[in-house]
MISE-324119 format. One record per residue (C-alpha): residue number from 1; x, y, z; residue in one letter. Coordinates in steps of 0.2 Angstrom, whole numbers. Example, Ala and Ser with C-alpha at 12.3 -4.5 7.8 and 13.67 -1.06 7.14 Angstrom:
R resi    xx    yy    zz resn
R    1    62   -22    39    a
R    2    68    -5    36    s
This chain:
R resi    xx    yy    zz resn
R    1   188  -213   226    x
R    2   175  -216   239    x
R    3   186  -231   248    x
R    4   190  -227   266    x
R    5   199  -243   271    x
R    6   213  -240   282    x
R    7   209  -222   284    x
R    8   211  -217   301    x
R    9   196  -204   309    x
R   10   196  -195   324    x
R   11   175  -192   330    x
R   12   171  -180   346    x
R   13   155  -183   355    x
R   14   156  -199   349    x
R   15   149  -209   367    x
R   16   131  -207   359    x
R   17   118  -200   344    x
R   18   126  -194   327    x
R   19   143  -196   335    x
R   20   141  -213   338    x
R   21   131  -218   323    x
R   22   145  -209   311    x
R   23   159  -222   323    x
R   24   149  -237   317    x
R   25   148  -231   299    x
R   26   165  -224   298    x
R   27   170  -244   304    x
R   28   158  -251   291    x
R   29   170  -241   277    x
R   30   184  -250   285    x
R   31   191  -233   293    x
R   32   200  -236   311    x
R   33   192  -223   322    x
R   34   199  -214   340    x
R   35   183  -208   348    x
R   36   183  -194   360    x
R   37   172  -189   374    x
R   38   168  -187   392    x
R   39   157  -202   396    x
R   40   170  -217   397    x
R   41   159  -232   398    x
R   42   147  -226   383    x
R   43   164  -222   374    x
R   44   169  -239   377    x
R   45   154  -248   371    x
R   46   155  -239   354    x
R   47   173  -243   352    x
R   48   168  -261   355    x
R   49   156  -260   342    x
R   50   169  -253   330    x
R   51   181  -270   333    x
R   52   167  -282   333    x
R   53   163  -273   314    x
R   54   181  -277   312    x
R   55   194  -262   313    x
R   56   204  -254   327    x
R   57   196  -242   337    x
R   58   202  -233   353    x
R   59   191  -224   365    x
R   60   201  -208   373    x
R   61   192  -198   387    x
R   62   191  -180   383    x
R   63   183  -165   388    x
R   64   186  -156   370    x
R   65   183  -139   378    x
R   66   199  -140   390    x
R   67   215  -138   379    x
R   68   226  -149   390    x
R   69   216  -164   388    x
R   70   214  -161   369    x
R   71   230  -160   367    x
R   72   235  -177   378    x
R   73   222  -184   368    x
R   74   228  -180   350    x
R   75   246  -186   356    x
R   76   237  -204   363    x
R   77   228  -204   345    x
R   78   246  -200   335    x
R   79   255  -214   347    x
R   80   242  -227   340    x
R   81   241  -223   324    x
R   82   253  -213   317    x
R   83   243  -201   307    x
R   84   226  -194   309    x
R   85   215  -194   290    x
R   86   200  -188   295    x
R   87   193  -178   307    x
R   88   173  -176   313    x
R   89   170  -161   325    x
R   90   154  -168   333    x
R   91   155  -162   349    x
R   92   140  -151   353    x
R   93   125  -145   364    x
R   94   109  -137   363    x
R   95   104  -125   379    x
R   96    88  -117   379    x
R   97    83   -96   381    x
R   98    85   -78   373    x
R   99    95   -67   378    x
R  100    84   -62   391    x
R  101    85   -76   400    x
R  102   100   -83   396    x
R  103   115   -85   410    x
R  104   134   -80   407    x
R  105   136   -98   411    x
R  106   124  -105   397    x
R  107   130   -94   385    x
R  108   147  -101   388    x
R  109   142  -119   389    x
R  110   135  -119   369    x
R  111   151  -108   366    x
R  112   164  -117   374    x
R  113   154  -134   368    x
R  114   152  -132   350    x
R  115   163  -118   346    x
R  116   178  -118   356    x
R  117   180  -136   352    x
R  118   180  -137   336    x
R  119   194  -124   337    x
R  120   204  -134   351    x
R  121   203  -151   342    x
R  122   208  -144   323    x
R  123   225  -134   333    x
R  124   231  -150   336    x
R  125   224  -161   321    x
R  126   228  -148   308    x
R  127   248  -148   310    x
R  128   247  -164   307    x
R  129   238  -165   291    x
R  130   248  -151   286    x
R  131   263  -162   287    x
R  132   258  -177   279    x
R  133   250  -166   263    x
R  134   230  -173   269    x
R  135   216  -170   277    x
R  136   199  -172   276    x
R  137   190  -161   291    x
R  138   172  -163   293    x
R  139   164  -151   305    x
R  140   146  -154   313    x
R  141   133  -137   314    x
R  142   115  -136   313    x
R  143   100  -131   302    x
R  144   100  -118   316    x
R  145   115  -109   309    x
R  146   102  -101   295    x
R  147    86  -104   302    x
R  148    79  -102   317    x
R  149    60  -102   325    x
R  150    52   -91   334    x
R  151    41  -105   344    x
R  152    47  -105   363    x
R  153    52  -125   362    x
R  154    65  -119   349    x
R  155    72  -102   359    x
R  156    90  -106   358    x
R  157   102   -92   353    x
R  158   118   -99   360    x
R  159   116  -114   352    x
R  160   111  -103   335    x
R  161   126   -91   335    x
R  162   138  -104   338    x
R  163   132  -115   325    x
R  164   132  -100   313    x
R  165   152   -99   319    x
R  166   155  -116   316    x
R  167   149  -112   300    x
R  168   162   -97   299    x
R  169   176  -105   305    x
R  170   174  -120   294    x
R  171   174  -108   278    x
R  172   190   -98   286    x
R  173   199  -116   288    x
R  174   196  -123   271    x
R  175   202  -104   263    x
R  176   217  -107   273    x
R  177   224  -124   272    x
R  178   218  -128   254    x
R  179   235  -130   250    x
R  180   238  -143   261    x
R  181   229  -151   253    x
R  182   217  -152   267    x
R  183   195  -148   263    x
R  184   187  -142   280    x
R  185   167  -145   274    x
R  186   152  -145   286    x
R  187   137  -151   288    x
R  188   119  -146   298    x
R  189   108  -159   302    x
R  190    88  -154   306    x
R  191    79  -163   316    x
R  192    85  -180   323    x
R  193    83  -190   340    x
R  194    94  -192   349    x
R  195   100  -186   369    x
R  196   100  -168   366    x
R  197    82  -170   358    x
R  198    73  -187   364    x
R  199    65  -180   381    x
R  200    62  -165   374    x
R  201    55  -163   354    x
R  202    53  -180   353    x
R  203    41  -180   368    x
R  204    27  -169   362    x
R  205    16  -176   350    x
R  206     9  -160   345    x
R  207    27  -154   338    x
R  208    30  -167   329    x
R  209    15  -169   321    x
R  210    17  -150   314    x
R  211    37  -153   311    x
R  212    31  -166   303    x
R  213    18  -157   290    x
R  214    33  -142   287    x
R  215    46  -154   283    x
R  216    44  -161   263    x
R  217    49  -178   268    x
R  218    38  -177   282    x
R  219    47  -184   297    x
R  220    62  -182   304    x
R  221    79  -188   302    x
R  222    84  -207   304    x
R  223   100  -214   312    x
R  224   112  -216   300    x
R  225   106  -201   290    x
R  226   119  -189   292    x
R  227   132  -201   289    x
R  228   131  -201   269    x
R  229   135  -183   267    x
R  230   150  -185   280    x
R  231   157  -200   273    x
R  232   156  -191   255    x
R  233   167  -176   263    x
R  234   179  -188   272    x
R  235   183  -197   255    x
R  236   191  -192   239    x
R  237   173  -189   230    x
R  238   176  -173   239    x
R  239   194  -170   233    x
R  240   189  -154   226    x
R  241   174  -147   237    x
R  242   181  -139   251    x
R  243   171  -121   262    x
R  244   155  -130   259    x
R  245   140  -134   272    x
R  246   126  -146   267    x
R  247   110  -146   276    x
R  248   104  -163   281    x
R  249    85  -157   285    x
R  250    73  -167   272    x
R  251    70  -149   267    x
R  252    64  -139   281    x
R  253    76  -126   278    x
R  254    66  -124   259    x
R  255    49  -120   266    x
C-alpha cells in the first residue's frame, strides 16, 4: 500500500526548501516528478537530482499564480506523462505586517501566492484525476492556519488567513471529489529553515533559543521532516483519510 513507484507527481515551489526536499524524496520512492516554478536554473538542478536518484523528472517554469502559464504547464506535464497521480501544492510565501501596515499589494502577494495557487493548479490537475478514477492531492499550509503569535517577528496576517484558506479549500475539495476517488489532505509545517525563514528566524539567536524552550521537541524542524506525512497522503495508506490537515510542528501548536 505504501509503494509509490511509477507514480507520477506534480510539486509547485519545488526550485528550493520543503518543495525541493519532497522532489528528492518523492524520487527516492520511485515516483517520476514535474516540478514547477519560477526560478529555472534552481528548478533544473533539482530535476537533475531526481534522474541521478534514478527516475524521470521534468522541470516546467511556472508562475502558478498566472492561469495561462498553469494551464501550458499542466498540458507539458500531460504530454510527458500521460497522467498526473499525485499533486503537492507547495508553492507559498510568508510577507510580513498587520493590517495596519500592510499594502494592497502584499496582501495580494500571500493571497495570490498561497491561495490562488493552489486553486489554479487543482483546475487543471483535478479533471484529470477525475477521469482516470485517482488522485492523491496534497496541499501545503502552515501551523499559522491555527495559531498565530502576537510577537512582532511573527506579524503576518496575509500569510495567516491564507493559510487558514488553504486549509478551507482543502476540506471543500476532498468533500467534493471523494467519489472520484481522489483524497485532497493537507499539511502545516511549524518551524523549518529554509528561504523564506534562513535570514530572518534563523538569524536571531535570541528567537530560537526561546522557539526552542516552547517547542516539546525543542528545535526546529529538519529537512526531510515534512515529507513522511506527505508521502503517507500521496500513497494508498491514506486510501480512506481524505479533509484531514496534519500539523508538522514537534508540538508547538500543543503548548
Amino acid at each position: 500500500m505504501f509503494d509509490l513507484k511509477g507514480k507520477i507527481a506534480v510539486i509547485t515551489g519545488a526550485s528550493s526548501g520543503l518543495g525541493s526536499d519532497a522532489a528528492r524524496d518523492f524520487a527516492r520512492q520511485g515516483v517520476n516528478v514535474a516540478l514547477l516554478a519560477r526560478r529555472e536554473e534552481k528548478l533544473e538542478a533539482v530535476a537533475a537530482e531526481c534522474r541521478e536518484i534514478g527516475v524521470d523528472a521534468i522541470a516546467v517554469k511556472c508562475d502558478v499564480r498566472e492561469e495561462d502559464q498553469v494551464k501550458a504547464a499542466i498540458d507539458k506535464v500531460m504530454e510527458h506523462f500521460g497522467r498526473i497521480d499525485i499533486l503537492l501544492n507547495n508553492a507559498g510565501v510568508a510577507v510580513h505586517g498587520g493590517v495596519d501596515s500592510l499594502t494592497q499589494e502584499e496582501w495580494n502577494r500571500s493571497m495570490d501566492t498561497n491561495v490562488r495557487s493552489v486553486f489554479l493548479v487543482s483546475k487543471y490537475v483535478v479533471p484529470h484525476m477525475m477521469e482516470q478514477k485517482y488522485g492523491k492531492i496534497v496541499n501545503v499550509a502552515s501551523v499559522n492556519a491555527i495559531i498565530v503569535d502576537k510577537a512582532d517577528l511573527f506579524i503576518r496576517h496575509g500569510y495567516n488567513a491564507s493559510k487558514a484558506a488553504v486549509v478551507g479549500l482543502t476540506k471543500a475539495m476532498a468533500a467534493s471529489y471523494g467519489k472520484y476517488n481522489i483524497t485532497v489532505n493537507a499539511v502545516g509545517p511549524g518551524l523549518f529553515e529554509s528561504e523564506m525563514t534562513e535570514n530572518t528566524l534563523f538569524k536571531s539567536e535570541a528567537f530560537l533559543n526561546g522557539y526552542n524552550a516552547q517547542c516539546p521537541l525543542c528545535r526546529p524542524g529538519k529537512h526531510g521532516e515534512v515529507s513522511g506525512p506527505v508521502l503517507f497522503f500521496a500513497s494508498d495508506l491514506s486510501s480512506y483519510v481524505t479533509g484531514q490537515f496534519v500539523v508538522i510542528d514537534g508540538g508547538t501548536s500543543i503548548v
